[in-house]
ZAGUKE-971193 format. One record per residue (C-alpha): residue in three letters; x, y, z. Coordinates in steps of 0.1 Angstrom, whole numbers, padded with zeros to 4 digits, always signed. Example, Ala and Ser with C-alpha at 12.3 -4.5 7.8 and 13.67 -1.06 7.14 Angstrom:
ALA+0123-0045+0078/SER+0137-0011+0071/
END
This chain:
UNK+1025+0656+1220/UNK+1031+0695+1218/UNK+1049+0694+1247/UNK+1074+0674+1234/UNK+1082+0698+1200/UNK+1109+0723+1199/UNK+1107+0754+1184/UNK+1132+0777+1172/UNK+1128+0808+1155/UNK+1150+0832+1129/UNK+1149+0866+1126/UNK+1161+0867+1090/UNK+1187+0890+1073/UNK+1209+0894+1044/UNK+1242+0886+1063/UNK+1232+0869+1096/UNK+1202+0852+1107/UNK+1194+0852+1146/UNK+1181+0826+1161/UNK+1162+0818+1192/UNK+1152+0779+1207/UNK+1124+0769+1229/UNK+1132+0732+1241/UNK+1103+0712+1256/UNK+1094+0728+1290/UNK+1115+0751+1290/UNK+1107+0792+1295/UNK+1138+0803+1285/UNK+1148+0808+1249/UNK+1185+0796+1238/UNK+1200+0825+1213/UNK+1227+0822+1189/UNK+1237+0839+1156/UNK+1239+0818+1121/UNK+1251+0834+1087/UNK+1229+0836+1062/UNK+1242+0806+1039/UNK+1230+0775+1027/UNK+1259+0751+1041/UNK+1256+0770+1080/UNK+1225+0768+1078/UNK+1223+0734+1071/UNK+1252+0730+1097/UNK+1230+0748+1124/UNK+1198+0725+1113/UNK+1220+0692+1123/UNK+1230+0711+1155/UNK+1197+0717+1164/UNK+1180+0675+1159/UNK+1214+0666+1181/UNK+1202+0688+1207/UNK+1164+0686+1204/UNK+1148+0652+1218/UNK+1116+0654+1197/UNK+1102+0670+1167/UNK+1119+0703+1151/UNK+1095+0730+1141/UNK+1117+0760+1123/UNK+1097+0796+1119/UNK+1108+0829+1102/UNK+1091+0862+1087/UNK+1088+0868+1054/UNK+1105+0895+1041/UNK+1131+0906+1008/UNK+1153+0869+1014/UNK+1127+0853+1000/UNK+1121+0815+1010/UNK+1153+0803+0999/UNK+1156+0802+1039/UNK+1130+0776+1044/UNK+1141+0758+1010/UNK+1170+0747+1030/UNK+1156+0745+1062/UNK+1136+0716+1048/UNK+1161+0703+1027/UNK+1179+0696+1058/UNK+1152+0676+1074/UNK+1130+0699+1094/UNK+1099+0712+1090/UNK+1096+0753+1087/UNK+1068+0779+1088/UNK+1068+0812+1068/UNK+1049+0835+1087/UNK+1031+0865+1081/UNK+1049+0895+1092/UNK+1021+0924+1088/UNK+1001+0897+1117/UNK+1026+0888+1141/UNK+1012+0904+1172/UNK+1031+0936+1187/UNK+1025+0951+1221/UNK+1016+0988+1212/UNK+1039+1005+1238/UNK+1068+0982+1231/UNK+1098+1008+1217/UNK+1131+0986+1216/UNK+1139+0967+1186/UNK+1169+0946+1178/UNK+1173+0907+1164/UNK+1175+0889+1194/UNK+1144+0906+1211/UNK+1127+0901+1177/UNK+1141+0860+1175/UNK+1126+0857+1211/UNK+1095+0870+1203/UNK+1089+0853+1177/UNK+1098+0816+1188/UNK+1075+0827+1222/UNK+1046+0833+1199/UNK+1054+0804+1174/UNK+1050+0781+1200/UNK+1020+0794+1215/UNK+1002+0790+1176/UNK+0994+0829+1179/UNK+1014+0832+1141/UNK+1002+0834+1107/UNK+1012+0814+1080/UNK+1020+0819+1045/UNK+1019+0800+1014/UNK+1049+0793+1000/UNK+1054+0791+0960/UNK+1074+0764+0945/UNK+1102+0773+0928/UNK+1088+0768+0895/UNK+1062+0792+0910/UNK+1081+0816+0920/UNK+1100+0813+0890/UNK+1069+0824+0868/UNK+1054+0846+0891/UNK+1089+0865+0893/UNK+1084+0870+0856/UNK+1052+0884+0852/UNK+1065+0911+0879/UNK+1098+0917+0859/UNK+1071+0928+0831/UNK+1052+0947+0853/UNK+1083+0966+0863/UNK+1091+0973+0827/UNK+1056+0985+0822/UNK+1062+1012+0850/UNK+1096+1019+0837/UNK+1080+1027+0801/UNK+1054+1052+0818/UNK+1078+1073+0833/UNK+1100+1070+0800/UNK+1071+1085+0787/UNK+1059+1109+0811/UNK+1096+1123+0810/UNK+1099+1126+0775/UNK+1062+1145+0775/UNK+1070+1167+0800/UNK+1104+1178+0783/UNK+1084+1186+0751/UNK+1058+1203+0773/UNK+1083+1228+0787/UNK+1100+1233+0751/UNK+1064+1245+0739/UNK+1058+1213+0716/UNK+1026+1198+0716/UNK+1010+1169+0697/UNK+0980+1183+0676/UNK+0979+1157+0648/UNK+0956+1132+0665/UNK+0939+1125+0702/UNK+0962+1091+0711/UNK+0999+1096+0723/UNK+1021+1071+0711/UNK+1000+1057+0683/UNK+1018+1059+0650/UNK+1011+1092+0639/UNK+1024+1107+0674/UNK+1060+1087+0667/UNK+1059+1105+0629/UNK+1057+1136+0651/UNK+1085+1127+0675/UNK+1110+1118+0647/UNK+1103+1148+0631/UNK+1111+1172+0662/UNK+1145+1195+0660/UNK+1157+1215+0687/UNK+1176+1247+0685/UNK+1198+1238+0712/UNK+1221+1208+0708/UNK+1221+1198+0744/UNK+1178+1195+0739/UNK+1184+1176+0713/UNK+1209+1151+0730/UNK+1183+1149+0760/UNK+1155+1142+0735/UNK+1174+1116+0716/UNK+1183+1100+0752/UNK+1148+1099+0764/UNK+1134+1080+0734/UNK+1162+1056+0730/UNK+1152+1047+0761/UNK+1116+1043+0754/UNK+1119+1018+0724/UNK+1146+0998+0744/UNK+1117+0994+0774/UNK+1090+0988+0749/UNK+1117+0958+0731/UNK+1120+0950+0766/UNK+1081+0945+0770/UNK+1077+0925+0738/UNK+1103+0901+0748/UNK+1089+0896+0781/UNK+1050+0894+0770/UNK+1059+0865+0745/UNK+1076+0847+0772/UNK+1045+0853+0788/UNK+1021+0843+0765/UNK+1044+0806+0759/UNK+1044+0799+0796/UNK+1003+0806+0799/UNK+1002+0780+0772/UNK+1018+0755+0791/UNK+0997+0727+0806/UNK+1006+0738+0843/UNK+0986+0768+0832/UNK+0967+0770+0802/UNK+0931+0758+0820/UNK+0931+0788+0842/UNK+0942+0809+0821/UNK+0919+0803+0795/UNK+0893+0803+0820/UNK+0903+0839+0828/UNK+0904+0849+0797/UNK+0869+0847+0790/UNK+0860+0872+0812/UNK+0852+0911+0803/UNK+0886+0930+0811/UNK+0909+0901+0813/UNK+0936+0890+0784/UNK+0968+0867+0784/UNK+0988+0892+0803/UNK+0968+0903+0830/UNK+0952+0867+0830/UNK+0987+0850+0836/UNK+0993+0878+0862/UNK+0967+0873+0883/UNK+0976+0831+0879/UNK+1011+0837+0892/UNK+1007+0855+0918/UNK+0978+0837+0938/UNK+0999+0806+0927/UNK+0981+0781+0954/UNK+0947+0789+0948/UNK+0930+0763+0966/UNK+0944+0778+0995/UNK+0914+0799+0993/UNK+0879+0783+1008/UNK+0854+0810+0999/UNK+0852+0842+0978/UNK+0851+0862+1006/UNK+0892+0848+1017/UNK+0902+0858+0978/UNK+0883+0892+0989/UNK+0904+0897+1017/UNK+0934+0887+1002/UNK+0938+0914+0980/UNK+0924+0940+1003/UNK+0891+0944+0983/UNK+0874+0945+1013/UNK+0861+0975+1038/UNK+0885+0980+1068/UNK+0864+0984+1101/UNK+0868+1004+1140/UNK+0836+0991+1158/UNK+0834+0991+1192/UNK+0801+0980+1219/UNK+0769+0995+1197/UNK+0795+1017+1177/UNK+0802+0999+1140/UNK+0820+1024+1119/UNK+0834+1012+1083/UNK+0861+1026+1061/UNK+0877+1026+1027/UNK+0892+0992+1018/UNK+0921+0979+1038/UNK+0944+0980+1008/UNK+0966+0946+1021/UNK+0978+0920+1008/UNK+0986+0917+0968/UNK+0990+0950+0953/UNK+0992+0938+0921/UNK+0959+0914+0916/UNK+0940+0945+0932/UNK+0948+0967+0901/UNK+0940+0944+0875/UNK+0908+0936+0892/UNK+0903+0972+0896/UNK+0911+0978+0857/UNK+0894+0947+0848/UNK+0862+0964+0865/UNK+0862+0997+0843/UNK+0854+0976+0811/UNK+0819+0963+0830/UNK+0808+1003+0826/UNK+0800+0994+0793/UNK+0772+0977+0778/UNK+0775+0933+0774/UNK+0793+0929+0743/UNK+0802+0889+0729/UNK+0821+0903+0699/UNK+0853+0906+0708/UNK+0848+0874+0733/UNK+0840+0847+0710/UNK+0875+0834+0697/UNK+0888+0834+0735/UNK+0860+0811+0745/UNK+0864+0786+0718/UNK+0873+0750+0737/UNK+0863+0764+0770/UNK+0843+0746+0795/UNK+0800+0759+0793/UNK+0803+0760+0830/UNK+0827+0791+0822/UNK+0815+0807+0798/UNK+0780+0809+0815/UNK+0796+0825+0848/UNK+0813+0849+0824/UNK+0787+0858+0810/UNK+0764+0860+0843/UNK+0794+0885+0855/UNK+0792+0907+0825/UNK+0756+0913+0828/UNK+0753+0919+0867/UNK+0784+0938+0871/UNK+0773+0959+0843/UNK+0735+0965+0861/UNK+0752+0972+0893/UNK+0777+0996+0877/UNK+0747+1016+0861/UNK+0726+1020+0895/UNK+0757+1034+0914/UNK+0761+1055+0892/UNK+0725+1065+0888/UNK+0725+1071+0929/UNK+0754+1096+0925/UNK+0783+1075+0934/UNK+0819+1082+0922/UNK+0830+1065+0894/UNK+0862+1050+0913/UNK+0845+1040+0944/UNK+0821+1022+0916/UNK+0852+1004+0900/UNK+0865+0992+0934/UNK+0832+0979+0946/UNK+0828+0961+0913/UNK+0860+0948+0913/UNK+0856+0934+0948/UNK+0822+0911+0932/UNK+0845+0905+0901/UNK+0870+0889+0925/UNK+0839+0864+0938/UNK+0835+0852+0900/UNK+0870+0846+0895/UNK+0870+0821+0928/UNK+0840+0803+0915/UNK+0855+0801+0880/UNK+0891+0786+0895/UNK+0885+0767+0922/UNK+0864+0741+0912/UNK+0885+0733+0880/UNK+0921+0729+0901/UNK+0900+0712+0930/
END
């Protein structure tokens, strides 16, 4: 019976952890502090199944410790919930904030099932998904390399004439052929592309770990599956993989949608129904690539490049990718023929693009 369960709730922090207990049938919450380490925290789990008489339920918020929290948690014998922390419901005129308030809160709402939860990743999971971010950091790291080093030259009067693509390898000829007049330009120059090659070694060693983990059998089918879609490679393919990690979590096209905040935020009210841009929540980094993947559909359907990517795949694949190319592509060319902007085009198609990549992964890991 529910009745019977007790719940008990951490507001979770790098240090200390506070915690907050809701016995069966009782209103108020017991409170106590625990540090954040595996062996109190274990300590503190044995504490609480002596004290309980029932089932344990543990909750906390996700946030920057990760789920290391619950790894333990579990590991000690007790079931624990990672909730959502952008839906845990707040009272709009409510000012004070401090841990306990917070623990209370939270173990109140726990128990009355008004909390979100989260998926978890394994470790392995995590693990992979931790990588593909680590090159994703490197990736921004190397644009503002750049960006600094071109805006240097910029101010010094130097600009690249020899060609229309930046760092191809005509524009690096150019580079190492630059001298400065003063020394201390030339130091800073030196500096600035020193770091660009170490972040571009940096991105090479990361992309081929990468591309030997894609071809592993935990994910080589969706990946390849991926992969023969218009705007989609081994990178961004692997990417996408990681980060959704559980995808059968998601039941419909429309959940995936919503997921990655592809879909219109909305203020309606009686016979008032108002929609605005996208609600941007959820996983920044699966919306971009969607969003990048949906600039190549501007172009006309082209099998060219396609063809060795595809090889092995199941027809049921290939067919959808196809089907995507050619639709996405029509619906690309009307909006554009009815005046619409050509990012508010990419976002809309990258929305539909998102249904296609459901119905291509989630009948093969059913």
């Amino acid at each position: 019976m529910e009745n019977a369960i007790t719940f008990v709730a951490l507001d979770a922090h790098k240090v200390e952890d506070q915690a907050a207990m809701l016995l069966p049938g009782e209103s108020k919450a017991v409170e106590w502090d625990c540090l954040n380490e595996r062996t109190a925290v274990e300590r503190m789990v044995k504490k609480v199944l002596r004290q309980a008489p029932g089932e344990v339920r543990f909750c906390y918020e996700a946030g920057p410790c990760g789920y290391a929290l619950q790894r333990w948690i579990e590991g000690a014998g007790c079931e624990c919930t990672v909730v959502a922390p952008s839906l845990t419901p707040r009272k709009p005129g409510e000012r004070v904030k401090t841990n306990r308030r917070d623990a209370r809160k939270l173990v109140e709402l726990f128990r009355a099932g008004l909390l979100t939860e989260v998926s978890p990743p394994t470790q392995e999971d995590e693990a992979v998904r931790d990588l593909c971010r680590g090159r994703e950091d490197a990736r921004q790291d190397l644009m503002r390399s750049r960006h600094r080093l071109s805006k240097l030259l910029l101010r010094r009067g130097y600009s690249f004439s020899q060609g229309k693509r930046a760092w191809s390898y005509r524009h690096r000829l150019w580079l190492r052929s630059l001298h400065f007049e003063q020394e201390y330009d030339q130091v800073v120059f030196d500096d600035y592309l020193l770091a660009i090659e170490q972040l571009e070694a940096r991105m090479r060693a990361l992309e081929e770990t990468i591309e030997r983990v894609s071809r592993s059998e935990r994910f080589a089918a969706a990946v390849g599956a991926l992969r023969c879609f218009r705007g989609f490679d081994t990178i961004s393919a692997m990417s996408i993989v990681a980060e959704l990690h559980d995808f059968l979590r998601f039941r419909s096209p429309r959940a995936l949608m919503a997921f990655v905040g592809l879909v219109p935020s909305e203020s309606s009210s009686g016979q008032k129904h108002t929609r605005g841009e996208i609600t941007k929540t959820g996983d920044s980094l699966v919306r971009r690539l969607l969003v990048e993947a949906a600039w190549h559909y501007r172009h006309r359907p082209n099998l060219a490049y396609l063809q060795s990517r595809r090889e092995g795949q199941p027809a049921r694949v290939i067919a959808l990718a196809d089907r995507a190319m050619q639709r996405l592509n029509r619906r690309f060319q009307r909006m554009l023929e009815r005046g619409k902007p050509k990012p508010k085009i990419a976002v809309a198609i990258a929305r539909e693009l998102a249904g296609f990549v459901w119905a291509a992964l989630y009948p093969q890991l059913a």
